[in-house]
CHARMM-style PDB file with segment names, atoms N, HN, CA, C and O in Angstrom:
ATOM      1  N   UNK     1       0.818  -1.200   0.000  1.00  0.00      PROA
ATOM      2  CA  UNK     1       0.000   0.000   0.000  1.00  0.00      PROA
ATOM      3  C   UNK     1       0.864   1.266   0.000  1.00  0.00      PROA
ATOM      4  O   UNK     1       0.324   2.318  -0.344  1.00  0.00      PROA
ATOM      5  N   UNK     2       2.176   1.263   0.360  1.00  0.00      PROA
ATOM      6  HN  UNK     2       2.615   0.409   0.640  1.00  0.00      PROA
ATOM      7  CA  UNK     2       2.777   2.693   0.526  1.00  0.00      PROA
ATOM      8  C   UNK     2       3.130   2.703  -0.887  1.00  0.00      PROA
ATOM      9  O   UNK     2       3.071   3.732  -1.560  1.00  0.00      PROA
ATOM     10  N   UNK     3       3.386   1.913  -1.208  1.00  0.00      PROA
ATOM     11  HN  UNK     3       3.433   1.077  -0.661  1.00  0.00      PROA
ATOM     12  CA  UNK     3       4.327   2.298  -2.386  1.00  0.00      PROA
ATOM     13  C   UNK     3       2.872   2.716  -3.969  1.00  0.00      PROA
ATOM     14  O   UNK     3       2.916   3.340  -5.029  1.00  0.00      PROA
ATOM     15  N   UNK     4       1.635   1.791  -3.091  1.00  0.00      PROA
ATOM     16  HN  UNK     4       1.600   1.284  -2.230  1.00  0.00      PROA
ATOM     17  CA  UNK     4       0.827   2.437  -4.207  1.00  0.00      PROA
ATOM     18  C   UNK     4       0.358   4.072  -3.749  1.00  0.00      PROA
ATOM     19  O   UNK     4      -0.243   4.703  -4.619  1.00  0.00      PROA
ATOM     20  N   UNK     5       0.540   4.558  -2.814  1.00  0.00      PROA
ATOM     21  HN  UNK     5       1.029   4.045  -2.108  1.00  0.00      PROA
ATOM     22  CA  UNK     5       0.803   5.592  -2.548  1.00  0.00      PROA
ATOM     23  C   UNK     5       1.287   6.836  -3.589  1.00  0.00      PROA
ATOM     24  O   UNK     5       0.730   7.934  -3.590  1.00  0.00      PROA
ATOM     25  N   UNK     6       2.492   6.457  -4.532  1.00  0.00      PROA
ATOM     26  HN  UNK     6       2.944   5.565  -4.531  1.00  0.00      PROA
ATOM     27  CA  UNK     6       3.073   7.404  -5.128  1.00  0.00      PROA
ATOM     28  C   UNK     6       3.695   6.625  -6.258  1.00  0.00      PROA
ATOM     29  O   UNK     6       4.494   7.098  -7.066  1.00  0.00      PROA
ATOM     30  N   UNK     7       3.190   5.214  -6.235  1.00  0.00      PROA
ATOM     31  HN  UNK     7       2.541   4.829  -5.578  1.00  0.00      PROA
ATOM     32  CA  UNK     7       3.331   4.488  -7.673  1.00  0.00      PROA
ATOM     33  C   UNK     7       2.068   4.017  -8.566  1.00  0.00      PROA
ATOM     34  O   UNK     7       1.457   3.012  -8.202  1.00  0.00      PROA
ATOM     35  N   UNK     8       1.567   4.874  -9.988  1.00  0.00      PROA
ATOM     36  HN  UNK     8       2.064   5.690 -10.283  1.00  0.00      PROA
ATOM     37  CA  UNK     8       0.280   4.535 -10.365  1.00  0.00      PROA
ATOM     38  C   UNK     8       0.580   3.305 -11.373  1.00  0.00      PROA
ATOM     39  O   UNK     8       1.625   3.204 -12.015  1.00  0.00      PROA
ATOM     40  N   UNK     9      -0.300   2.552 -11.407  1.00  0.00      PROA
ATOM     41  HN  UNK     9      -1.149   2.635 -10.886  1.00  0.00      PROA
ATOM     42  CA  UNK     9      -0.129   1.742 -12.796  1.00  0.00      PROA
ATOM     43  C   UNK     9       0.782   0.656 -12.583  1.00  0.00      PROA
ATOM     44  O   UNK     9       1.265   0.155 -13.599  1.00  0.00      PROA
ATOM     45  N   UNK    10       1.051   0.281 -11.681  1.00  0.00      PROA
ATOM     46  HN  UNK    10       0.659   0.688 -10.856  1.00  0.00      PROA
ATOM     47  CA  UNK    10       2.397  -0.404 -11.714  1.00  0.00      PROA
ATOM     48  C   UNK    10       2.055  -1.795 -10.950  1.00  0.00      PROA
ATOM     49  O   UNK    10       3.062  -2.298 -10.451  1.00  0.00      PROA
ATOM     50  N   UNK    11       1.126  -2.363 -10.794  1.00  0.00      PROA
ATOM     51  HN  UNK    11       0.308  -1.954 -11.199  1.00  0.00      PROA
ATOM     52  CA  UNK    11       1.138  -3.055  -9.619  1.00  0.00      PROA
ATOM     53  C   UNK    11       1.719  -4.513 -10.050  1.00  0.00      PROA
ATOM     54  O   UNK    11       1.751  -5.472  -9.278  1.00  0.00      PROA
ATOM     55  N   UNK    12       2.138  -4.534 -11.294  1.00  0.00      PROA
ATOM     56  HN  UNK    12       2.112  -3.755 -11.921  1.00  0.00      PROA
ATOM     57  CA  UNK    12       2.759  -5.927 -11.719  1.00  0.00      PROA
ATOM     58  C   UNK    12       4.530  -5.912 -11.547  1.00  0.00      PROA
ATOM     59  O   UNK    12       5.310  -6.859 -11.439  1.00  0.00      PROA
ATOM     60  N   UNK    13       4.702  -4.883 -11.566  1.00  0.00      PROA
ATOM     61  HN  UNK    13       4.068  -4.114 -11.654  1.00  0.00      PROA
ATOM     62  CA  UNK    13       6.287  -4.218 -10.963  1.00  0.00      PROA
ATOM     63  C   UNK    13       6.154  -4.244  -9.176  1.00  0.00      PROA
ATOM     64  O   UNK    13       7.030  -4.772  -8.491  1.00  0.00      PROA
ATOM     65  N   UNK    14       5.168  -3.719  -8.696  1.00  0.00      PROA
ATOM     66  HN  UNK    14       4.456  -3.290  -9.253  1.00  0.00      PROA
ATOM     67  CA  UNK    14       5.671  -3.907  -7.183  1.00  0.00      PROA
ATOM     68  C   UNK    14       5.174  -5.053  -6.777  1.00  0.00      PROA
ATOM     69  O   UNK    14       5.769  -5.288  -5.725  1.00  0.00      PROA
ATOM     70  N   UNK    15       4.437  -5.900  -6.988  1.00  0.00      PROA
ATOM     71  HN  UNK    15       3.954  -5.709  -7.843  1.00  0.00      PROA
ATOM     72  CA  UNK    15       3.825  -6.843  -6.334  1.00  0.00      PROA
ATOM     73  C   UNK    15       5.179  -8.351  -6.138  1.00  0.00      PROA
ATOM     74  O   UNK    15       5.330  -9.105  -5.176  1.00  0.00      PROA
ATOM     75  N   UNK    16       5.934  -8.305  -7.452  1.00  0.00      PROA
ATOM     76  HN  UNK    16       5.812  -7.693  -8.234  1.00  0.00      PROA
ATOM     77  CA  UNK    16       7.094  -9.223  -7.020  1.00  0.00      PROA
ATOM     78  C   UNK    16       7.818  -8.500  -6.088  1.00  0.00      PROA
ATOM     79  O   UNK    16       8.222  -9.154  -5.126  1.00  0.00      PROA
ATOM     80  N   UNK    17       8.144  -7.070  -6.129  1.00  0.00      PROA
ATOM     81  HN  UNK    17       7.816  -6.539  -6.911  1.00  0.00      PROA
ATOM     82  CA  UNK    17       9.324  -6.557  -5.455  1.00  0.00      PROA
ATOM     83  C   UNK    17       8.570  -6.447  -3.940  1.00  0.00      PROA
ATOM     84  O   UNK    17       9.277  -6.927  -3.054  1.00  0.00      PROA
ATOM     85  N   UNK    18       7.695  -6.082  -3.624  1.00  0.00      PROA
ATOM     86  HN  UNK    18       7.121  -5.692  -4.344  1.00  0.00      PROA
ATOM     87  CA  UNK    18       7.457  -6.470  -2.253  1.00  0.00      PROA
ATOM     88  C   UNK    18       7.269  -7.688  -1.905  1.00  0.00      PROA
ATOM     89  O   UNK    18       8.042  -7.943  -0.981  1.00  0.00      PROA
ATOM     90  N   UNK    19       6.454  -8.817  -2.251  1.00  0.00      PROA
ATOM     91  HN  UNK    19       5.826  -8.610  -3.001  1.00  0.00      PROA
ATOM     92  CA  UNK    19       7.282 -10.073  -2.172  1.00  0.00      PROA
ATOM     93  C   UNK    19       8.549 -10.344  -1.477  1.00  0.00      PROA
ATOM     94  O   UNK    19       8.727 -10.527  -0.272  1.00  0.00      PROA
ATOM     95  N   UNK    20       9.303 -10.339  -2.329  1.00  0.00      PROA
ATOM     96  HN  UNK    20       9.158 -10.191  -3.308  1.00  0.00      PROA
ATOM     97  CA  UNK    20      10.663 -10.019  -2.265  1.00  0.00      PROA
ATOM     98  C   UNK    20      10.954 -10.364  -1.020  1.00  0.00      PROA
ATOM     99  O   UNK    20      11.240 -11.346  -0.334  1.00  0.00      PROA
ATOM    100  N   UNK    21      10.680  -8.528  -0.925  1.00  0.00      PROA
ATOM    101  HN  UNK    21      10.447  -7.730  -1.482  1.00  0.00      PROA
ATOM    102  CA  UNK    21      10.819  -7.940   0.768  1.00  0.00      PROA
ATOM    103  C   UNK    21      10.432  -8.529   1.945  1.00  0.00      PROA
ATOM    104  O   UNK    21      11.020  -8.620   3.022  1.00  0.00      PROA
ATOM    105  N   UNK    22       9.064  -9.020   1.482  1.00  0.00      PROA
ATOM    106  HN  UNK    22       8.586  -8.946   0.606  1.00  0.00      PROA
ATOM    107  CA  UNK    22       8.645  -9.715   2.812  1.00  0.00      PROA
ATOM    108  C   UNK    22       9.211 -10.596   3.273  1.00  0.00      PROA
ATOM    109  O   UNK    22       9.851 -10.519   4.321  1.00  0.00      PROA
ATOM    110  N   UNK    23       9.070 -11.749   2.484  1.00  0.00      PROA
ATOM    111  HN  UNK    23       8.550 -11.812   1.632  1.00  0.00      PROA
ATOM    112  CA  UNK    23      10.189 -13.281   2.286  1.00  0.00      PROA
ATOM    113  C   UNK    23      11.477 -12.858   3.341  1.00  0.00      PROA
ATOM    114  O   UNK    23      11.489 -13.226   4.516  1.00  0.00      PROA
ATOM    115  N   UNK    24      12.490 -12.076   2.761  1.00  0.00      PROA
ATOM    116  HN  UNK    24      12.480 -11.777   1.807  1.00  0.00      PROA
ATOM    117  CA  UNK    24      13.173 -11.525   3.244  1.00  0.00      PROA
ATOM    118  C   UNK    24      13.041 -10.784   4.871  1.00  0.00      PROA
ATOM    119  O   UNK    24      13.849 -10.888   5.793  1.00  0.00      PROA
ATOM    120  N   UNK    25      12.071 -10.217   4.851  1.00  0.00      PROA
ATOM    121  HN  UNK    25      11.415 -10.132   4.101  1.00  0.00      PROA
ATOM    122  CA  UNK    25      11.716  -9.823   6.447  1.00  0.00      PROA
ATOM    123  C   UNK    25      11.267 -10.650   7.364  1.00  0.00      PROA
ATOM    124  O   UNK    25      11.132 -10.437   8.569  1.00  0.00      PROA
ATOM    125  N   UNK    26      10.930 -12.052   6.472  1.00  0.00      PROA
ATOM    126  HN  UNK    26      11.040 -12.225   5.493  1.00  0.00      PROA
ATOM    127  CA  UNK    26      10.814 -12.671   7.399  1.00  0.00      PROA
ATOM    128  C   UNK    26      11.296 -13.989   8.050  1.00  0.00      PROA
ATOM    129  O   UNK    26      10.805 -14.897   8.720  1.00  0.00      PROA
ATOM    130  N   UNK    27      12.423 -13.675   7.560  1.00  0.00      PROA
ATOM    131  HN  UNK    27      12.822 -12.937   7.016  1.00  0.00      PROA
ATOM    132  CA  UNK    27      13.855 -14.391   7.837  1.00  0.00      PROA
ATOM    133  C   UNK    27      13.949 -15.700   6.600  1.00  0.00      PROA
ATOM    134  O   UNK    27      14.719 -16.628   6.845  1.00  0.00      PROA
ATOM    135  N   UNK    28      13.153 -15.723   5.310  1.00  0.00      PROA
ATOM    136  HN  UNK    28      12.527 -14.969   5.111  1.00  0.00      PROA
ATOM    137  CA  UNK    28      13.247 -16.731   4.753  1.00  0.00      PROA
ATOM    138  C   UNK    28      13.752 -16.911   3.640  1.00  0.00      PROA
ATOM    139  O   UNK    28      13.426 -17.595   2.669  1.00  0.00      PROA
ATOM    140  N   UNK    29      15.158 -15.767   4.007  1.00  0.00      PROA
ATOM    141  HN  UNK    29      15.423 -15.211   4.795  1.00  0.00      PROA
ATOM    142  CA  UNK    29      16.185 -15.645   2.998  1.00  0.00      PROA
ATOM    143  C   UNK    29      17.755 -15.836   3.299  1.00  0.00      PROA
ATOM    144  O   UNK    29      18.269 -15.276   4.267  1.00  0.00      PROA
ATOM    145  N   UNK    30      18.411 -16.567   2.516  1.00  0.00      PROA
ATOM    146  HN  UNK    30      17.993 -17.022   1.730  1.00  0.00      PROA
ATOM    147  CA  UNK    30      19.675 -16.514   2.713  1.00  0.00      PROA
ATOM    148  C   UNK    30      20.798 -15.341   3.177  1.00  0.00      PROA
ATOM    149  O   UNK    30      21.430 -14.692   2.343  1.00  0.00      PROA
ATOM    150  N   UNK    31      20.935 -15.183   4.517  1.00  0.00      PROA
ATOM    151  HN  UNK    31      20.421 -15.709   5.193  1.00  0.00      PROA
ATOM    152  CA  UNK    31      21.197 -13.800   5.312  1.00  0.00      PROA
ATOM    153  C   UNK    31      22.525 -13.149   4.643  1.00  0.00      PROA
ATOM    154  O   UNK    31      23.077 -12.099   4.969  1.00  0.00      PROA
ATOM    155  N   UNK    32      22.882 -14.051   3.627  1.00  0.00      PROA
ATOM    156  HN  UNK    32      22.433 -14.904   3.362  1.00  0.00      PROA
ATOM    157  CA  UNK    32      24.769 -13.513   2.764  1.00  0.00      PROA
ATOM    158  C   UNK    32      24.056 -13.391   1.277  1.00  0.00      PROA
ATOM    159  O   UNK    32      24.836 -13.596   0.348  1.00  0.00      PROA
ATOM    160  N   UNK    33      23.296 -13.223   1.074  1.00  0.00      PROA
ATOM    161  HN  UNK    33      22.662 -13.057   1.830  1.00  0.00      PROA
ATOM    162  CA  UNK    33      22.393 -12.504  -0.162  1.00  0.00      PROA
ATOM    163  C   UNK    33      21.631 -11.347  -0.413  1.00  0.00      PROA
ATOM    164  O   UNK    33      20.819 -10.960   0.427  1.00  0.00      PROA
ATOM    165  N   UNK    34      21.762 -10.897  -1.218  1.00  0.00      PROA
ATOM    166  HN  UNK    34      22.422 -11.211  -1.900  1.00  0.00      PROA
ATOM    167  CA  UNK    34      21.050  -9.649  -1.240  1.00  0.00      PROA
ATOM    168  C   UNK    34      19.411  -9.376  -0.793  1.00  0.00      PROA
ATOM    169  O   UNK    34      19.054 -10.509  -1.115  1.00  0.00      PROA
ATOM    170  N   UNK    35      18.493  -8.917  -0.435  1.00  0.00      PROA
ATOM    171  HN  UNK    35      18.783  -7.996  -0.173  1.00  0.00      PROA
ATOM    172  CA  UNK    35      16.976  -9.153   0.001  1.00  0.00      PROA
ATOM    173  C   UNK    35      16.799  -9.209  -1.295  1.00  0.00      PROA
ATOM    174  O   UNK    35      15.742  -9.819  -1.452  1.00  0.00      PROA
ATOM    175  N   UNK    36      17.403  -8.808  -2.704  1.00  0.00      PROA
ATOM    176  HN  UNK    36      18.262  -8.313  -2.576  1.00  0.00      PROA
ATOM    177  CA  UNK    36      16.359  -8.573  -4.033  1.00  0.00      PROA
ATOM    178  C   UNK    36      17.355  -7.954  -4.965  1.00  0.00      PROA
ATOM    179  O   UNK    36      18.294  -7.205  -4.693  1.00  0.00      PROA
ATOM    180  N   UNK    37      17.013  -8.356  -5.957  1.00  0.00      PROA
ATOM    181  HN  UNK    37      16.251  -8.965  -6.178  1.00  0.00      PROA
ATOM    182  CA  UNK    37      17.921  -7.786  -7.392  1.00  0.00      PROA
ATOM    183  C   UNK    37      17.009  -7.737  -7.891  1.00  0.00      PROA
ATOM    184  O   UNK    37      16.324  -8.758  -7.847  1.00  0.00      PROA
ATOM    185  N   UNK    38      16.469  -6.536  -8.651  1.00  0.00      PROA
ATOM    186  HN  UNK    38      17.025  -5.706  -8.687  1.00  0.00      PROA
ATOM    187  CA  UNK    38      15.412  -6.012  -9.530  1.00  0.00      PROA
ATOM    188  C   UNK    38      16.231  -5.190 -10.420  1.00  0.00      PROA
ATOM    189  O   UNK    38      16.988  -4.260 -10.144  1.00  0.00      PROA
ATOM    190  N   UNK    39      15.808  -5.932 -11.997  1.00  0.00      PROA
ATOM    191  HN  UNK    39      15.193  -6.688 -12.221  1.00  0.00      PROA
ATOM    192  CA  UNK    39      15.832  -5.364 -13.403  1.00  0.00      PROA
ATOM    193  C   UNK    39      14.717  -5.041 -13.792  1.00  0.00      PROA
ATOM    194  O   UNK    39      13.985  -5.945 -14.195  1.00  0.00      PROA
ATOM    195  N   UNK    40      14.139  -3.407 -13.798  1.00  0.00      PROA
ATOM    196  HN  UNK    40      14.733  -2.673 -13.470  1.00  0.00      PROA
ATOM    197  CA  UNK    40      13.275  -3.081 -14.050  1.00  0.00      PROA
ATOM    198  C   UNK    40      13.739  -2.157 -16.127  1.00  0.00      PROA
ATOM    199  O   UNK    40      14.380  -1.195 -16.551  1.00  0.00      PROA
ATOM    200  N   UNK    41      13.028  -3.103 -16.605  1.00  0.00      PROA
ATOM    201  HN  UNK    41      12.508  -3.884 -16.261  1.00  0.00      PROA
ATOM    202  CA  UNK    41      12.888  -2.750 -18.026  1.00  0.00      PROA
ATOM    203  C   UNK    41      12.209  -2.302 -18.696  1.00  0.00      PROA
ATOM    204  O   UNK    41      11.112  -2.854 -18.599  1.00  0.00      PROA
ATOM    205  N   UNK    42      12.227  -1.126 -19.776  1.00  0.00      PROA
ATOM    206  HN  UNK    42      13.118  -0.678 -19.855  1.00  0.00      PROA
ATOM    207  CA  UNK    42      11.091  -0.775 -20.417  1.00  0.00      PROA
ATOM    208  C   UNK    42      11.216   0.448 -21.351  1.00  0.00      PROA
ATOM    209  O   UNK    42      12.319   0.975 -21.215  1.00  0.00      PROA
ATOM    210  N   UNK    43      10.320   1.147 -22.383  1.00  0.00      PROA
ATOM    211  HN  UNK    43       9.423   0.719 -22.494  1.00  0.00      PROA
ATOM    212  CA  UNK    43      10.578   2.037 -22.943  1.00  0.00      PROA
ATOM    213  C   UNK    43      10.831   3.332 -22.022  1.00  0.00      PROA
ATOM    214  O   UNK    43      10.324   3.216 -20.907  1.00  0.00      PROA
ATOM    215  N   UNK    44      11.528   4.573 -22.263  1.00  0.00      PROA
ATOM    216  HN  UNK    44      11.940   4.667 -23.170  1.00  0.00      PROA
ATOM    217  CA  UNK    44      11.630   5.677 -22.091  1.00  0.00      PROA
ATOM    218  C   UNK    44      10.207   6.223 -21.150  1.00  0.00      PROA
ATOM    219  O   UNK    44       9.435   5.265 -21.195  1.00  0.00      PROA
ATOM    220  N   UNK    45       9.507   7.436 -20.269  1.00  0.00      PROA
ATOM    221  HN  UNK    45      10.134   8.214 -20.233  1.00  0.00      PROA
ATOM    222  CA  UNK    45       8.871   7.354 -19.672  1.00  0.00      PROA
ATOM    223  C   UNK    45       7.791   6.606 -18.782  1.00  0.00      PROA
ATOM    224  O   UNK    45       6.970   7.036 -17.972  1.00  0.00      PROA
ATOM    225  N   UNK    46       8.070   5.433 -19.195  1.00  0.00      PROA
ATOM    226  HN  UNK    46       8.737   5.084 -19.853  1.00  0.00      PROA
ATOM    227  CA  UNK    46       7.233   4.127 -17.929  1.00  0.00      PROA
ATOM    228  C   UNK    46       7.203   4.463 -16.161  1.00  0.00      PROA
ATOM    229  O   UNK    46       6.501   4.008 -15.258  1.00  0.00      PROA
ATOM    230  N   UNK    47       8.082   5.261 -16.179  1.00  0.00      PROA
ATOM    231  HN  UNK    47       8.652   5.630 -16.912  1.00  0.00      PROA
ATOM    232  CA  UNK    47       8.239   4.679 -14.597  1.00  0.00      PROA
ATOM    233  C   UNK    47       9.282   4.201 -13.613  1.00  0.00      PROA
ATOM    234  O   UNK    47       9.263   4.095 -12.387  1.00  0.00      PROA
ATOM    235  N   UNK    48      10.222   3.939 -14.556  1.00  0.00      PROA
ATOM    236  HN  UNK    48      10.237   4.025 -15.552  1.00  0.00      PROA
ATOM    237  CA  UNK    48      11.131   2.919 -13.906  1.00  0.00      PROA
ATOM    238  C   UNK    48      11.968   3.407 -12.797  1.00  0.00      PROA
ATOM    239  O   UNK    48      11.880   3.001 -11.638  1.00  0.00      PROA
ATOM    240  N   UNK    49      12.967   4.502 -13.320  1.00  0.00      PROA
ATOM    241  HN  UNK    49      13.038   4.832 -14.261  1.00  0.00      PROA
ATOM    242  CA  UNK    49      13.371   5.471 -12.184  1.00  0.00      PROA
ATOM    243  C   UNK    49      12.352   5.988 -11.093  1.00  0.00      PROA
ATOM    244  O   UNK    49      12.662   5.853  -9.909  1.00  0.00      PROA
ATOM    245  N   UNK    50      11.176   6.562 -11.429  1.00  0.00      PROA
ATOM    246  HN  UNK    50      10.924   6.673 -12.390  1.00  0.00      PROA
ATOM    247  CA  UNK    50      10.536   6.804 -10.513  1.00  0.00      PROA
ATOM    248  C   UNK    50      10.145   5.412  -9.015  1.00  0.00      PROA
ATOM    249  O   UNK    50      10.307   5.527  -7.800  1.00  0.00      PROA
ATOM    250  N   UNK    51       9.664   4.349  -9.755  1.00  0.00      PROA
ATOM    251  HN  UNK    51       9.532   4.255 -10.742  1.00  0.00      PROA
ATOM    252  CA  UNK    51       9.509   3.437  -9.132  1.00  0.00      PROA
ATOM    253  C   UNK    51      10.755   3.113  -7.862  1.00  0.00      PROA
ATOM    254  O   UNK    51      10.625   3.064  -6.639  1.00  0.00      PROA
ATOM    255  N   UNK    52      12.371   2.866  -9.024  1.00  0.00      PROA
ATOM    256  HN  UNK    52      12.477   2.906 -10.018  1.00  0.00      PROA
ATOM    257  CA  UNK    52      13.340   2.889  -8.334  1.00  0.00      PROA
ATOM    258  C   UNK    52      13.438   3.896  -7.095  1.00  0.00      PROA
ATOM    259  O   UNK    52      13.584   3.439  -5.961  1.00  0.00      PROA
ATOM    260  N   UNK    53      13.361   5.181  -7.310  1.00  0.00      PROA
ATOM    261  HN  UNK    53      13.242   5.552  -8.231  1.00  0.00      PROA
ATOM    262  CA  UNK    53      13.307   6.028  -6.206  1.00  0.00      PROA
ATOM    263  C   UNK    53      12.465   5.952  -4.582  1.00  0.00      PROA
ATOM    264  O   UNK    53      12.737   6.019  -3.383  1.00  0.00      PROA
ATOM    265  N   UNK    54      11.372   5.779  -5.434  1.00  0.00      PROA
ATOM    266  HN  UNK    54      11.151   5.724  -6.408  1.00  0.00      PROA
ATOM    267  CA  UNK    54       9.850   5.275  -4.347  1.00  0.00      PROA
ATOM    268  C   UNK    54      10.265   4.042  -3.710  1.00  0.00      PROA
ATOM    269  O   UNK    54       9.679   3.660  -2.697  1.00  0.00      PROA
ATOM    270  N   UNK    55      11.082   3.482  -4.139  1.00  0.00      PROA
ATOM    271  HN  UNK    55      11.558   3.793  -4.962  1.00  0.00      PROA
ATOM    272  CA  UNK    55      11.393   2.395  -2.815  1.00  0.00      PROA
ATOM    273  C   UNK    55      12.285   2.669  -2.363  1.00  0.00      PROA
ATOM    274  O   UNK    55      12.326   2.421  -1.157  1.00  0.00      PROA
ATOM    275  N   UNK    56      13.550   3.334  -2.989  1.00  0.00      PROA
ATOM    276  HN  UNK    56      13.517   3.535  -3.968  1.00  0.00      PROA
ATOM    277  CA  UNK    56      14.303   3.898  -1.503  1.00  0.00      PROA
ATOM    278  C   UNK    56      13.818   4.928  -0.610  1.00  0.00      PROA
ATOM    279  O   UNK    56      14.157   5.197   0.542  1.00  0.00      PROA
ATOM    280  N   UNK    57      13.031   5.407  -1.309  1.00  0.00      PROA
ATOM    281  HN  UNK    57      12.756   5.189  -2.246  1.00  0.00      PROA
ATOM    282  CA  UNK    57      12.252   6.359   0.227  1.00  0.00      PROA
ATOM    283  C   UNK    57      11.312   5.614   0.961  1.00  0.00      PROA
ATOM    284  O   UNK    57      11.110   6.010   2.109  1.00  0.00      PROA
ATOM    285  N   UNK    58      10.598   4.486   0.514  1.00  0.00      PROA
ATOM    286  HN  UNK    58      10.761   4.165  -0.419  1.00  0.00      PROA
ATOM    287  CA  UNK    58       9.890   4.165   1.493  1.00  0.00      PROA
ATOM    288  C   UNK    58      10.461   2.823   2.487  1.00  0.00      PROA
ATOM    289  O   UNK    58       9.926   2.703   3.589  1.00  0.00      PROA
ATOM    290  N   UNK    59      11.597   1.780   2.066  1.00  0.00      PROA
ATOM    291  HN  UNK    59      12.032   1.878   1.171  1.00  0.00      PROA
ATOM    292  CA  UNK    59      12.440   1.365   2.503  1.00  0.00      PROA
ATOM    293  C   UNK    59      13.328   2.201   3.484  1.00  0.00      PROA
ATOM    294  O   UNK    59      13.083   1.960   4.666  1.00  0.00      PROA
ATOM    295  N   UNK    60      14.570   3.381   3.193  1.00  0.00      PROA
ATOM    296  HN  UNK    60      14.770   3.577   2.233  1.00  0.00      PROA
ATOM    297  CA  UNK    60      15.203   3.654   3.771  1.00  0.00      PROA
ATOM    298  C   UNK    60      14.927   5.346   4.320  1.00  0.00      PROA
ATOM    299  O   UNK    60      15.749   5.914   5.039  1.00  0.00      PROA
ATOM    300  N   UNK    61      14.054   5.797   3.999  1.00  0.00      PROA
ATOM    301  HN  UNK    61      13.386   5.336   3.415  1.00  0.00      PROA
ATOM    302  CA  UNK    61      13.989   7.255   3.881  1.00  0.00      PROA
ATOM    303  C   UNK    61      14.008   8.293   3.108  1.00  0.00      PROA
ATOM    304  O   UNK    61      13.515   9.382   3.404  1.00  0.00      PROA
ATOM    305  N   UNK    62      14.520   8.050   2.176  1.00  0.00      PROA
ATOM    306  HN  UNK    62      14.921   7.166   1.936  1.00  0.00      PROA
ATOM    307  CA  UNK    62      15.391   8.958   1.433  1.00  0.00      PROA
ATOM    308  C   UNK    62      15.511   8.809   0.027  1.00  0.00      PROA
ATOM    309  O   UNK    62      14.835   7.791  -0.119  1.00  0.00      PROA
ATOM    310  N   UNK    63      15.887   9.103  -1.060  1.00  0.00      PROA
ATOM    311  HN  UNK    63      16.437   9.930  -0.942  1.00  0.00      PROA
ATOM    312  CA  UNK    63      16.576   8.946  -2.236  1.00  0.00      PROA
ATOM    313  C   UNK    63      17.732   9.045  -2.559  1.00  0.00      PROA
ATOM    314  O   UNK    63      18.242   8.612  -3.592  1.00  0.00      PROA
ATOM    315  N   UNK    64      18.412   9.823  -1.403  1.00  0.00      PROA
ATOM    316  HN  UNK    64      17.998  10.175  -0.563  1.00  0.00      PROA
ATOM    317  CA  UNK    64      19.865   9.759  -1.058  1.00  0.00      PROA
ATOM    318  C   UNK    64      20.264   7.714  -1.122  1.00  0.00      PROA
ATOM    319  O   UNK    64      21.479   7.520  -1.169  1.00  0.00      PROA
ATOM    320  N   UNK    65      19.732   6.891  -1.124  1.00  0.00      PROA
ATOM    321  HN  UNK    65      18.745   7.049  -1.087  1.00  0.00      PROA
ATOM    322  CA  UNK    65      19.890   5.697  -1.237  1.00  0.00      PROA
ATOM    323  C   UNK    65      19.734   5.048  -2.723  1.00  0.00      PROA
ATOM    324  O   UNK    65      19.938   3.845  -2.892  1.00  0.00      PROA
ATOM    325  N   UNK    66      19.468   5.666  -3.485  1.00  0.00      PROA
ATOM    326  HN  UNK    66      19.303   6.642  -3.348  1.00  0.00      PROA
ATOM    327  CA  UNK    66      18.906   5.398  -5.022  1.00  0.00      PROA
ATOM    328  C   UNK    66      20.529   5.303  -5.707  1.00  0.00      PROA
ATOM    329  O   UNK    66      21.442   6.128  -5.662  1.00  0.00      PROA
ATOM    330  N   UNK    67      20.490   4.514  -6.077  1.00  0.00      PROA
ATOM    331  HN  UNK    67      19.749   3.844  -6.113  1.00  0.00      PROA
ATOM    332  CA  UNK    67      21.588   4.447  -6.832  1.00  0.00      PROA
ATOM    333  C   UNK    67      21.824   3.717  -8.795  1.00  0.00      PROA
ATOM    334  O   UNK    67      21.878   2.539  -9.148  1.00  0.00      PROA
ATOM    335  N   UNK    68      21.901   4.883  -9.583  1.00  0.00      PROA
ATOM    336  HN  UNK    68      21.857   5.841  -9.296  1.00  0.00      PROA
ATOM    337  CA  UNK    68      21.825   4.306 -11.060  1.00  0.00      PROA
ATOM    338  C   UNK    68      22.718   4.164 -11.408  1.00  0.00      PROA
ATOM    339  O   UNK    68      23.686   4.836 -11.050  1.00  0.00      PROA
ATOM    340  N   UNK    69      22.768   3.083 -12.381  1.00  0.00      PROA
ATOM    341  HN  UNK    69      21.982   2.538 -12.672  1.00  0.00      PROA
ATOM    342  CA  UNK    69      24.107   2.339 -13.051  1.00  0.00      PROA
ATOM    343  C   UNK    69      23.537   2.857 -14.188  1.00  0.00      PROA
ATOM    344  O   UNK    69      22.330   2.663 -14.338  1.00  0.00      PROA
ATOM    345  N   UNK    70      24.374   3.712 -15.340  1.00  0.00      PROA
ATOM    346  HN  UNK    70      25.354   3.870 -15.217  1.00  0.00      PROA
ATOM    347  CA  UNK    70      24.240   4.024 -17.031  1.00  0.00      PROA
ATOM    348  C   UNK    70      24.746   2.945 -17.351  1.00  0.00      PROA
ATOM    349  O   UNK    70      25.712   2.887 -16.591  1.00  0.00      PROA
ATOM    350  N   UNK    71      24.762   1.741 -18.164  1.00  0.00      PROA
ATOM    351  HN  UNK    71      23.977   1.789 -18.782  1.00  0.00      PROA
ATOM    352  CA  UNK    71      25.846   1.241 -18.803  1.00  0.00      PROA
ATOM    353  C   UNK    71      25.614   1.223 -20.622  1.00  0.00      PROA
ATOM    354  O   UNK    71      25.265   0.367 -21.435  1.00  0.00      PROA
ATOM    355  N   UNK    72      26.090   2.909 -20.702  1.00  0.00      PROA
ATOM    356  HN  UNK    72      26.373   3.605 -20.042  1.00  0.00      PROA
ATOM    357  CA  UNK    72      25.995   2.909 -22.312  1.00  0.00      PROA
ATOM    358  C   UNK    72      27.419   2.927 -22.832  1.00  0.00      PROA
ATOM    359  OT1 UNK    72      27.634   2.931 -24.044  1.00  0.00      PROA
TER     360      UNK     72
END
C-alpha cells in the first residue's frame, strides 16, 4: 500500500518486489544474499526510475539511497 501511494499503474512491478521484501523480512532468505535484485525494463517514460526512487524512500527514507548504473 505505501508504495501504491506514489506508484500509479504499476502493480505488476511492485507486487514481485514487495514479495521479495517480505520473504526476506521474514527471515526466509539466505542472510549472505542480497533481500532482491530487480531489473526493471522498459521504454523511455514508464516509470522505472521513478519506481526505483519510491522504494528507496519508502524502505530507507530517502533517495539519497537510489543508486543508477548508465551502462551505455
Amino acid at each position: 500500500d505505501l508504495m501504491r501511494e506514489s506508484v500509479f499503474g504499476q502493480d505488476h512491478v511492485i507486487k514481485p518486489m514487495v514479495y521479495s521484501l517480505k520473504r526476506a523480512a521474514a527471515g526466509l532468505q539466505d542472510p549472505n544474499r542480497p533481500l532482491g535484485v530487480f531489473m526493471i525494463a522498459g521504454p523511455p517514460g514508464t516509470g522505472k526510475t521513478w519506481m526505483a526512487k519510491q522504494l528507496a524512500v519508502k524502505l530507507f527514507g530517502s533517495e539519497e539511497y537510489y543508486a543508477e548504473l548508465k551502462m551505455t
